[in-house]
N, C-alpha and C positions, 0 to 999 in steps of 0.2 A: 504494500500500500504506500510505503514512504518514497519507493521508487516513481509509481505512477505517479504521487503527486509532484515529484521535484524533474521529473520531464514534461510533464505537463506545464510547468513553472517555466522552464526553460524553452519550450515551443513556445510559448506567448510571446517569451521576452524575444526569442528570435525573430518570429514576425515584427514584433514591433519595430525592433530595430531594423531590420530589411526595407520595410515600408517606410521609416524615416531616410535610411540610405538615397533607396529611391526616390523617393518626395524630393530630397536636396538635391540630385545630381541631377532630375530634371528641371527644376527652377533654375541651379547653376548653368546649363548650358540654355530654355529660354531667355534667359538672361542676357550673358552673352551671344546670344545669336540674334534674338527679335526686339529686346527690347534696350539693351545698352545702346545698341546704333541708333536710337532715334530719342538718346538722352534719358531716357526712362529707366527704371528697375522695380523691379519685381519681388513683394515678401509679404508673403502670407501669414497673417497674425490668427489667433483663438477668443473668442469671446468667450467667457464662461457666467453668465447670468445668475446664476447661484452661489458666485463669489462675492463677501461679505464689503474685499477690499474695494475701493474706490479709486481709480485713474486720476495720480495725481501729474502737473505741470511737470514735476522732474522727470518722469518716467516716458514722457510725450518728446523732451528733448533730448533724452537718452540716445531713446531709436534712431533721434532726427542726425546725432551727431555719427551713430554709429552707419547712418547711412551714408550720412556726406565721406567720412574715412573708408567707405568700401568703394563709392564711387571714384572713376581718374577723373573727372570733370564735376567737382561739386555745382557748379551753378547751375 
């Protein structure tokens, strides 16, 4: 029983991470291919409505700054 349960544990985790894998490497490359050449980029965020915390000002210019340092062309 201890076994089933810790491959079972382990199948989840693998999917999950595969599917992040893959989520990232295809954003990474629409990215780079469709939408960097026309200034633009691409990042998929999560809303979670049953979270208690609230969206503060710092956390908006977080993203904002983290985006402008991934971008080669901030403006």
């Amino acid at each position: 029983m201890a076994i089933s349960t810790a491959m079972s544990i382990g199948a989840r985790s693998a999917i999950e991470v595969q599917g992040r894998y893959k989520t990232n490497t295809y954003l990474d490359q629409a990215n780079e291919q469709l939408f960097n050449p026309r200034n633009l980029h691409c990042v998929i965020m999560t809303f979670k409505p049953e979270s208690s915390r609230d969206v503060v000002e710092g956390d908006v210019n977080a993203t904002k700054e983290a985006l402008v340092k991934s971008m080669d062309t901030p403006q």
